[in-house]
Short mmCIF file of the C-alpha atoms (twelve columns), coordinates in Angstrom:
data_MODEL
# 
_entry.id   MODEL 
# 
loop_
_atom_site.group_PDB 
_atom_site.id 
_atom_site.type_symbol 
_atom_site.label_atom_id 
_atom_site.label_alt_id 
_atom_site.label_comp_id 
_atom_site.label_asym_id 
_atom_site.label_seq_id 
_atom_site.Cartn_x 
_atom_site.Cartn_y 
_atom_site.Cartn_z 
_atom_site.pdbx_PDB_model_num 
ATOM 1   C CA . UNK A 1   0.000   0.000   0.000   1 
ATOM 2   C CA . UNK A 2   1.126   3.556   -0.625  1 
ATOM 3   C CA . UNK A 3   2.993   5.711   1.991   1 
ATOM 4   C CA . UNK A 4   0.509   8.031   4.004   1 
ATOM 5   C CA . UNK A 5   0.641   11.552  2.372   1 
ATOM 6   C CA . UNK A 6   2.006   14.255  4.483   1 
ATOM 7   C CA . UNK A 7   -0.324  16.547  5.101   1 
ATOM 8   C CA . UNK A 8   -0.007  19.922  2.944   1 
ATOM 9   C CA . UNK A 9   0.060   23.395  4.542   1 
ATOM 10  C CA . UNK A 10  -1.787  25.449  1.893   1 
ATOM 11  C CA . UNK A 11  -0.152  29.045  3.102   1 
ATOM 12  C CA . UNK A 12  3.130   27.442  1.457   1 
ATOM 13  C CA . UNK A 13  1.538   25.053  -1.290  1 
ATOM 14  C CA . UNK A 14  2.476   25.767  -4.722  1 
ATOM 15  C CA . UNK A 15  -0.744  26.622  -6.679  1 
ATOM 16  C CA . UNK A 16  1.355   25.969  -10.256 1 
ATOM 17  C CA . UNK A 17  2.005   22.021  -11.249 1 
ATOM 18  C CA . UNK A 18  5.689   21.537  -11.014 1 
ATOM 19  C CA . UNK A 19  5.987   20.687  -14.683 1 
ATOM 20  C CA . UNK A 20  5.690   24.157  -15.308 1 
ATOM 21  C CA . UNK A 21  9.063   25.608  -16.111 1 
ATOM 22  C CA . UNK A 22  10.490  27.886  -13.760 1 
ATOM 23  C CA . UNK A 23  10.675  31.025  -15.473 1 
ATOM 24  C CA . UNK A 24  6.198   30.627  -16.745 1 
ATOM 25  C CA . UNK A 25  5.810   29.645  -13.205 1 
ATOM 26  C CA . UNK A 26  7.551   33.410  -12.293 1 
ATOM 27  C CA . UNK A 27  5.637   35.376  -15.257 1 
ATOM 28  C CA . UNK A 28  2.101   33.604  -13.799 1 
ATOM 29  C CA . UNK A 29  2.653   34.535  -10.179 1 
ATOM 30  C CA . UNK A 30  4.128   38.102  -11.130 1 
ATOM 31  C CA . UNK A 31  0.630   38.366  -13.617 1 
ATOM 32  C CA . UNK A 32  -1.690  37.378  -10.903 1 
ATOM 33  C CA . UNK A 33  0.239   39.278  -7.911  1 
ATOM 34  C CA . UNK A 34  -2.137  41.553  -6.325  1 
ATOM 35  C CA . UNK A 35  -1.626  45.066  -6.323  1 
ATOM 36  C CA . UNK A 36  -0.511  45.306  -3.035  1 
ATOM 37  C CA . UNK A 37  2.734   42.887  -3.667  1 
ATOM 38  C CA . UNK A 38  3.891   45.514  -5.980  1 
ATOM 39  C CA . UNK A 39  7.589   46.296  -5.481  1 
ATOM 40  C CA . UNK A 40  8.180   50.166  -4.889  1 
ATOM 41  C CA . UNK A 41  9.576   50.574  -8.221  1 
ATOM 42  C CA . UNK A 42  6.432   48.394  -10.165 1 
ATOM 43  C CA . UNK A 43  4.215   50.722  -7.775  1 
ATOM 44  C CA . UNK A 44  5.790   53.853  -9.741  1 
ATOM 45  C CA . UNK A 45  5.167   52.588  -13.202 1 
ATOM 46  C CA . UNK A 46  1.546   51.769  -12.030 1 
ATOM 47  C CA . UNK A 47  1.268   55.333  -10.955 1 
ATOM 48  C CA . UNK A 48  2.593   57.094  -14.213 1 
ATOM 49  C CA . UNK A 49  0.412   54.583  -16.150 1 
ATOM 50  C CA . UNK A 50  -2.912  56.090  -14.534 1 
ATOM 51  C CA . UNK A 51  -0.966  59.337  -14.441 1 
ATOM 52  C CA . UNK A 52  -1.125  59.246  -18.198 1 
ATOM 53  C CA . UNK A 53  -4.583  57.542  -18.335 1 
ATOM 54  C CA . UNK A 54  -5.996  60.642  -16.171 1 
ATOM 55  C CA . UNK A 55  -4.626  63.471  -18.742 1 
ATOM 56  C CA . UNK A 56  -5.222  61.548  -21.875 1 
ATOM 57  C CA . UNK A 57  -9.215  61.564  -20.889 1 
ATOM 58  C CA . UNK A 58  -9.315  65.043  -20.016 1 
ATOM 59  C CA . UNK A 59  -10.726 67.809  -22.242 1 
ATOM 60  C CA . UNK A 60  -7.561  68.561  -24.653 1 
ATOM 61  C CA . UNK A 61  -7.157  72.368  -23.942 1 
ATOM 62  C CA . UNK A 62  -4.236  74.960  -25.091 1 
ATOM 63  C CA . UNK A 63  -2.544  73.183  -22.129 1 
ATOM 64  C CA . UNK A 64  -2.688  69.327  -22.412 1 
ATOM 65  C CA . UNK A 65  -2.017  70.265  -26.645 1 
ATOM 66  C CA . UNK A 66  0.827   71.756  -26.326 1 
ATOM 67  C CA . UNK A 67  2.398   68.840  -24.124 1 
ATOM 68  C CA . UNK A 68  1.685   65.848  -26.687 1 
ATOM 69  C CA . UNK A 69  5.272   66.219  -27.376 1 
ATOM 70  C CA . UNK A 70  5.905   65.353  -24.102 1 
ATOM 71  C CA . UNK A 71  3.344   63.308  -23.471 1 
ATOM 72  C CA . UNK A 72  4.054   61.236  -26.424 1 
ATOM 73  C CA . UNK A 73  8.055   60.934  -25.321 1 
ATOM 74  C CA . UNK A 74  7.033   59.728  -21.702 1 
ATOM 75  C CA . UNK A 75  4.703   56.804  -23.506 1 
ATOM 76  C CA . UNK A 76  7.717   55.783  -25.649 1 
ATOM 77  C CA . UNK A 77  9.881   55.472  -22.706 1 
ATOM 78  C CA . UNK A 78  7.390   52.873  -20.722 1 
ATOM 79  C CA . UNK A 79  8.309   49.140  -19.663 1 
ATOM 80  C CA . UNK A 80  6.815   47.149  -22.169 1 
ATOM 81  C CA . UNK A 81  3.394   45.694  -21.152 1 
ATOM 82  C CA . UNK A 82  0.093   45.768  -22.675 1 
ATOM 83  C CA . UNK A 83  -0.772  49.359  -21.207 1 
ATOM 84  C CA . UNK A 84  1.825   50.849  -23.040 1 
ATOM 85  C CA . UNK A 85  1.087   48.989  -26.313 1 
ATOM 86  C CA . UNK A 86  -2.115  50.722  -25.719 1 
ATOM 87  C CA . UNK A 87  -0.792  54.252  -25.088 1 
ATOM 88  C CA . UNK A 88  1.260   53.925  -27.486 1 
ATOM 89  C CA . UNK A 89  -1.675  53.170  -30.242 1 
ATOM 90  C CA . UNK A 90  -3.475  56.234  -28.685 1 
ATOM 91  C CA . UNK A 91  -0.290  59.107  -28.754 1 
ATOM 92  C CA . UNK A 92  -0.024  57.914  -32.275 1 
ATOM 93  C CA . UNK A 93  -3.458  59.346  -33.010 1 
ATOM 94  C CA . UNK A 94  -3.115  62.052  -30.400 1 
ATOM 95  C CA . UNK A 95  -0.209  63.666  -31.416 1 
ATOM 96  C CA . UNK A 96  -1.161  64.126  -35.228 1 
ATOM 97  C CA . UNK A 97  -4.648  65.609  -34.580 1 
ATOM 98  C CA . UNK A 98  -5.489  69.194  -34.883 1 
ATOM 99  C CA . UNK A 99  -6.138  70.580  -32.098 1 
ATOM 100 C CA . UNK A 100 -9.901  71.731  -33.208 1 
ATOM 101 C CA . UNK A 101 -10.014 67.958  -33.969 1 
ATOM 102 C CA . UNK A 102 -9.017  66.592  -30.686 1 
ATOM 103 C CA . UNK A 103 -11.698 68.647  -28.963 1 
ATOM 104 C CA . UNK A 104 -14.900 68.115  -31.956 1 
ATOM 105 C CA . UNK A 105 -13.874 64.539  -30.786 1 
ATOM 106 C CA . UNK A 106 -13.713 64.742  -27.208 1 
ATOM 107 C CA . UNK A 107 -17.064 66.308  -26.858 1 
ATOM 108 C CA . UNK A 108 -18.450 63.773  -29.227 1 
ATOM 109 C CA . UNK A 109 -17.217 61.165  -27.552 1 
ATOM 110 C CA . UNK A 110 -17.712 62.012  -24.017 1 
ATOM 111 C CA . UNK A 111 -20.533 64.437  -23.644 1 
ATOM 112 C CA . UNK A 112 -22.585 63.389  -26.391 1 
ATOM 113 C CA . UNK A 113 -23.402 60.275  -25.599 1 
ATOM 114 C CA . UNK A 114 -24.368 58.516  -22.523 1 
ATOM 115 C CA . UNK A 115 -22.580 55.340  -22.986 1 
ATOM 116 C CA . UNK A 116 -19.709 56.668  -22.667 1 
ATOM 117 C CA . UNK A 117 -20.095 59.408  -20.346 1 
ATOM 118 C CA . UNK A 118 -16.685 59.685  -17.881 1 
ATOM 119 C CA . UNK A 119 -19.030 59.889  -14.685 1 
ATOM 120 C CA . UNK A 120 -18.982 56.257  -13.296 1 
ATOM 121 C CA . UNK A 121 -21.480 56.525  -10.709 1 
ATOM 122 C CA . UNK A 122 -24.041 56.916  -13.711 1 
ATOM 123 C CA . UNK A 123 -23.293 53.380  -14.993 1 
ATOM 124 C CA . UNK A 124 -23.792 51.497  -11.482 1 
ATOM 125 C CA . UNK A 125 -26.826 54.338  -10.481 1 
ATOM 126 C CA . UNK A 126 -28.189 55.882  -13.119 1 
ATOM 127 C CA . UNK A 127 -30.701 58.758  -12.847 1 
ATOM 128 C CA . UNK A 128 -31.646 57.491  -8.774  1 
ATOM 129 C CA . UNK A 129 -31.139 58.900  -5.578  1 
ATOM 130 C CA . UNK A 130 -28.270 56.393  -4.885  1 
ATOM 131 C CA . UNK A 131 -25.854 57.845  -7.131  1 
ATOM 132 C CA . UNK A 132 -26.024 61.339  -4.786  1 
ATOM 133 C CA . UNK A 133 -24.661 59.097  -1.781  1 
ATOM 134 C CA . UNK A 134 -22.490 57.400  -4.245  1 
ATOM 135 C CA . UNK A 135 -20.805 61.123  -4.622  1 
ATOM 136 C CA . UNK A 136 -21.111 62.150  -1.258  1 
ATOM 137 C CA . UNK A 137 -19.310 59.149  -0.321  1 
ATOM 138 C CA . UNK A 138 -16.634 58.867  -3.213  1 
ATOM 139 C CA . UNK A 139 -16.011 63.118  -1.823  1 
ATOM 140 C CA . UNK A 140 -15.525 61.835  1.412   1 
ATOM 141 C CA . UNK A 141 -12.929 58.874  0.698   1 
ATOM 142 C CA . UNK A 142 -11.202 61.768  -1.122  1 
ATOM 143 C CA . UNK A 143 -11.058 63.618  2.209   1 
ATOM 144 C CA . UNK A 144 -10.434 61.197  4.387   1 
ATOM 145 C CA . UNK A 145 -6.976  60.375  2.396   1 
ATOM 146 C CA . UNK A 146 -6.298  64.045  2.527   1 
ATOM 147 C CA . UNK A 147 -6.965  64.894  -0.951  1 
ATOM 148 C CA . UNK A 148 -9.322  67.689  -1.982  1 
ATOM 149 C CA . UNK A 149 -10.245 68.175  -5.648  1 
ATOM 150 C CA . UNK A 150 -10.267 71.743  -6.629  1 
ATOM 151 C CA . UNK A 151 -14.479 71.771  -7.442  1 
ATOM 152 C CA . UNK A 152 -14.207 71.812  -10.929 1 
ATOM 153 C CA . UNK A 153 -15.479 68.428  -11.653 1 
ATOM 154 C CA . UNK A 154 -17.911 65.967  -9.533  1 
ATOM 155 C CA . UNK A 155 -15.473 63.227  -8.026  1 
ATOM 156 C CA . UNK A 156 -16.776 60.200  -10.104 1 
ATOM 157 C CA . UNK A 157 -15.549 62.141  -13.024 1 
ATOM 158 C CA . UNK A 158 -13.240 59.388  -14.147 1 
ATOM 159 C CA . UNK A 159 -9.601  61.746  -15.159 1 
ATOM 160 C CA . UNK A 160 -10.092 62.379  -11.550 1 
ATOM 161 C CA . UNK A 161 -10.708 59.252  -9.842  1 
ATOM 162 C CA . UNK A 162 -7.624  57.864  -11.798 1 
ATOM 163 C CA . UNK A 163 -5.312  61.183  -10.631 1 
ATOM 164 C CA . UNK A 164 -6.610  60.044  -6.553  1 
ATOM 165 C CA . UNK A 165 -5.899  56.052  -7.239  1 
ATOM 166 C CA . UNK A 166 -2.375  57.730  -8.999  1 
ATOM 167 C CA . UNK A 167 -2.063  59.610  -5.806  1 
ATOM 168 C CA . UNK A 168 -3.047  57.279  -3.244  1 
ATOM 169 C CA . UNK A 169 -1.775  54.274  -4.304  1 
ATOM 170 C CA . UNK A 170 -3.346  50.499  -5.485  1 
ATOM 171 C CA . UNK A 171 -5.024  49.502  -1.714  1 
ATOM 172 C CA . UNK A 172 -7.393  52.419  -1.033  1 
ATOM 173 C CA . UNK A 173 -6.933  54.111  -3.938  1 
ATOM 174 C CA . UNK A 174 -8.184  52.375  -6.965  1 
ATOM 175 C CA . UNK A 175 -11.079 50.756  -5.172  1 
ATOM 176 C CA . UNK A 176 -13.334 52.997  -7.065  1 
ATOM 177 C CA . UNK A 177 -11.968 51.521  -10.144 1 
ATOM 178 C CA . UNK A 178 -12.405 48.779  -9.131  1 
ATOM 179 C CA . UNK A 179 -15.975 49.291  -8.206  1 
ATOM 180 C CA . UNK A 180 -17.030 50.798  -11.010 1 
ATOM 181 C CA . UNK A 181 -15.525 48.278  -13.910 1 
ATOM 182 C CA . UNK A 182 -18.391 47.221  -15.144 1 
ATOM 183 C CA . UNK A 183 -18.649 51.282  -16.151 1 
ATOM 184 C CA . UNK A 184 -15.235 50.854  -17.469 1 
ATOM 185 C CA . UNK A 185 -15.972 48.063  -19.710 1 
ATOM 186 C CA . UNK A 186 -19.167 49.744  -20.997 1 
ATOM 187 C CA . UNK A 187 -17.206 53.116  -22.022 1 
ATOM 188 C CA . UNK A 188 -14.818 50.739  -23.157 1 
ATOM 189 C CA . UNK A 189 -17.611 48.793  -25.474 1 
ATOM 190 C CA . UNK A 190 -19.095 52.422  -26.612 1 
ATOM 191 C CA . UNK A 191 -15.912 53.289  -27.624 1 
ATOM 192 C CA . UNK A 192 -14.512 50.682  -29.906 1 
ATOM 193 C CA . UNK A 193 -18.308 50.245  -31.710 1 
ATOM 194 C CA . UNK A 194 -17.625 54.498  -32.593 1 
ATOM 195 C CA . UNK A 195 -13.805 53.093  -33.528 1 
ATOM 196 C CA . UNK A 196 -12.676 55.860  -31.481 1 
ATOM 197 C CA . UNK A 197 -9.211  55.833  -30.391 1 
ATOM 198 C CA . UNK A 198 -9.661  57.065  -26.903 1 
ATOM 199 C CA . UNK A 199 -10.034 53.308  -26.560 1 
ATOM 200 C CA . UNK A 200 -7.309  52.439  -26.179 1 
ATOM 201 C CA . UNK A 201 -6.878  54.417  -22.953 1 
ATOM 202 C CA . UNK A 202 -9.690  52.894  -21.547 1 
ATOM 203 C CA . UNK A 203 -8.255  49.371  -22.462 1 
ATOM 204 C CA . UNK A 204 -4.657  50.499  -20.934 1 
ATOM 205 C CA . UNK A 205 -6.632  51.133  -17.810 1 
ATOM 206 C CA . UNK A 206 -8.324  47.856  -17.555 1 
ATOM 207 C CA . UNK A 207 -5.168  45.663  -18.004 1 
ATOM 208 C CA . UNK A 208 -4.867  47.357  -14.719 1 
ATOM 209 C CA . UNK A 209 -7.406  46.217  -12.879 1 
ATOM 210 C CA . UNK A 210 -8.685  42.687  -11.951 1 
ATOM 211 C CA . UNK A 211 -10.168 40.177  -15.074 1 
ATOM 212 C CA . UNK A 212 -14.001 40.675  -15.602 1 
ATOM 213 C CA . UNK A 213 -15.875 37.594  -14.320 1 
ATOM 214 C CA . UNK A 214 -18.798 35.968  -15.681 1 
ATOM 215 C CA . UNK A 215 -21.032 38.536  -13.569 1 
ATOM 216 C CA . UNK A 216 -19.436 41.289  -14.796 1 
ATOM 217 C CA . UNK A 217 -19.774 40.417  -18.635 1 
ATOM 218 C CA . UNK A 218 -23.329 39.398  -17.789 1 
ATOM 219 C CA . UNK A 219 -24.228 43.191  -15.964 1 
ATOM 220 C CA . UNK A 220 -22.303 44.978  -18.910 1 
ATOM 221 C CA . UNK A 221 -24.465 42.901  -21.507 1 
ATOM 222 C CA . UNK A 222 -27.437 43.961  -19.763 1 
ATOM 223 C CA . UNK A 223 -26.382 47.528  -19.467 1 
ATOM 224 C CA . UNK A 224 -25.658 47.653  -23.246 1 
ATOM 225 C CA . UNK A 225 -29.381 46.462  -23.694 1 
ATOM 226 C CA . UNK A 226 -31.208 48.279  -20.923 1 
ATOM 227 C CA . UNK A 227 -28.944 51.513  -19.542 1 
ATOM 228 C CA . UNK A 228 -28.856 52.254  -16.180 1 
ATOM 229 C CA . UNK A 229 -31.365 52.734  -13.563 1 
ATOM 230 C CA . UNK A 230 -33.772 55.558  -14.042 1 
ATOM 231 C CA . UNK A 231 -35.378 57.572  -11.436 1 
ATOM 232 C CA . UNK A 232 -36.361 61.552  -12.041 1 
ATOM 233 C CA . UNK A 233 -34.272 63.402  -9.224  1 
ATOM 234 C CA . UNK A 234 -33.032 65.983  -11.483 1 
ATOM 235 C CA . UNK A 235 -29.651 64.544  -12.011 1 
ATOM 236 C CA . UNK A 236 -28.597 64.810  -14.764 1 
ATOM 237 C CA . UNK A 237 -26.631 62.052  -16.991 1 
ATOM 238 C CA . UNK A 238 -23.658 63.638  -17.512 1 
ATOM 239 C CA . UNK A 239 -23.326 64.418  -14.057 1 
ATOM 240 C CA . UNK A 240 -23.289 68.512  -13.918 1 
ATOM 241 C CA . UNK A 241 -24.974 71.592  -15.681 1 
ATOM 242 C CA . UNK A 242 -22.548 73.917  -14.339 1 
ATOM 243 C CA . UNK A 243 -20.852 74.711  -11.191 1 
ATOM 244 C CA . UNK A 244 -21.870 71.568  -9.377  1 
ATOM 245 C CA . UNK A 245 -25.621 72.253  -9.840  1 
ATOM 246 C CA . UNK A 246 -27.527 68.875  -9.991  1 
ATOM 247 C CA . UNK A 247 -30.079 70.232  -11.910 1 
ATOM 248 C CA . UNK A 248 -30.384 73.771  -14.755 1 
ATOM 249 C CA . UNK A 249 -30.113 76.821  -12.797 1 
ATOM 250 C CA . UNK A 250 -33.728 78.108  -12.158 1 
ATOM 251 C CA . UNK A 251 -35.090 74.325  -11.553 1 
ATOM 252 C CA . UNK A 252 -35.799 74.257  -8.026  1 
ATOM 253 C CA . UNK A 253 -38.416 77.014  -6.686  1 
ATOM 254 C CA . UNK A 254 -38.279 77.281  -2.819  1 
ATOM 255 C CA . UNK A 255 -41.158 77.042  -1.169  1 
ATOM 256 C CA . UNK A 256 -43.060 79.944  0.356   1 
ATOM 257 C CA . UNK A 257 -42.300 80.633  3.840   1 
ATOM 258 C CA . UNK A 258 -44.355 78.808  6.509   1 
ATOM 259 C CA . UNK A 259 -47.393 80.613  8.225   1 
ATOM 260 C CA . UNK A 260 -46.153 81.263  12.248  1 
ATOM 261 C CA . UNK A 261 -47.237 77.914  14.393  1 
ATOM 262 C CA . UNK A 262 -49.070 81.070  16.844  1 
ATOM 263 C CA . UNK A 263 -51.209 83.520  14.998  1 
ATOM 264 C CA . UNK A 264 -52.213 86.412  17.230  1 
ATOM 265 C CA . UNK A 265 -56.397 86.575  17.626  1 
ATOM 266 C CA . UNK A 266 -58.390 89.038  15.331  1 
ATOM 267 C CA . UNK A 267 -59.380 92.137  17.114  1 
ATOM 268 C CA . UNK A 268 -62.805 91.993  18.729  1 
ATOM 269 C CA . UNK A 269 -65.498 94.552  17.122  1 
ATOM 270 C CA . UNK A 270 -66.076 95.161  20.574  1 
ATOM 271 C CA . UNK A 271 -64.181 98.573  21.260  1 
ATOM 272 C CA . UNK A 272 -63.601 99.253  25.010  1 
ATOM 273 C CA . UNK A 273 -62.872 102.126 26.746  1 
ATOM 274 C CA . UNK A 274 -60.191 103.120 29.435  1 
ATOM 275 C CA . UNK A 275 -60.743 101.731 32.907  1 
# 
């Protein structure tokens, strides 16, 4: 009869059959390492890569125009890994466009159309009181790692959720990307079907994240057929109509001001004289 088998401690098990040469065996643990292993050095290059994810999806102004040169230099000088492939694809287009191009585009793109709108909560709430909280509480992670956005856009706004997980780090701070991937993969989906090639930021960003499981293919699918939740609180889709207003200016009519709880008794047509 065969030898009892020692018993196995599963903390230091290897997961990968030993027939497995050494060096796939390295590349498979290194793939699936979670962000948290990172070495300080693999934690950099994650940063710059959502560095660069955050200003590629941000309106292309005077500003972010003028620095494609740069831009384009710092994608060219990345590790190779599939992000950078994918940068790399997008500078190509970025840095030949007019700049009146690169904006017509933008807005297209991203304020056009809802399915691939840069607010996240919108995908996971839709047009339903949940995606206020959803801010409120996204504003408050913000705070609570010490990082205040300057106002300008709402916090799900997704250039600025990538510049607080760049900021933060992979624990705390990409949990909203996390969160929201199903989002991701839908902007992702709207993209490619217009062939645009802010795709390929998009897809640099998700090589970043976790593979999408069965469940989240499944809630994308279903997205793509039915759109998010809808509920008439005056958000609107795109997330803002101005300077943080919810809602048009001129929407919401206060109420008149409540009668006093006490109202004084009429006078009497009684008249009385002095005592």
């Amino acid at each position: 009869m065969p030898a009892n088998p020692q018993p196995v401690n599963p903390r230091t098990a290897n997961p990968l059959p030993a027939t497995i040469p050494a060096l796939v065996r390295t590349r498979v643990r290194a793939a699936v390492r979670r962000p948290g292993r990172l070495t300080p050095e693999e934690a950099a290059a994650r940063s710059l890569l959502l560095r660069l994810c955050s200003l590629f999806l941000q309106y292309p102004d005077t500003e972010l125009a003028t620095a494609r040169p740069v831009l384009t230099s710092t994608v060219e000088a990345l590790p190779p890994s599939p992000a950078a492939e994918e940068l790399a694809a997008f500078t190509s287009w970025f840095a030949e466009q007019q700049p009146e191009a690169l904006e017509r585009h933008y807005v297209e793109m991203f304020d056009l159309r809802r399915k691939s709108s840069l607010y996240l909560t919108y995908y996971l709430h839709g047009d339903t009181r949940r995606r206020g909280m959803a801010l409120l509480t996204l504003n408050q992670r913000y705070r609570a790692a010490g990082w205040n956005t300057d106002g300008g856009e709402l916090p799900d706004h997704l250039p600025v959720v990538l510049e607080f997980a760049a900021l933060t780090g992979s624990a705390g701070g990409e949990a909203p990307l996390r969160q929201h991937r199903r989002g991701l993969e839908l902007i992702h989906r709207a993209l490619t079907d217009a062939d645009s090639p802010y795709r390929h930021v998009v897809a640099a960003l998700l090589t970043l994240l976790p593979p999408a499981t069965e469940a989240d293919r499944t809630a994308v699918a279903q997205l793509v057929a039915e759109g998010p939740p809808n509920e008439e609180v005056g958000l609107d889709p795109y997330g803002t109509y101005g300077e943080g207003e919810f809602a048009p200016p001129g929407t919401f009519v206060p109420p008149a001001a409540a009668l006093p709880t006490r109202v004084p008794p009429a006078p009497t047509s009684r008249t009385e004289g002095p005592r």
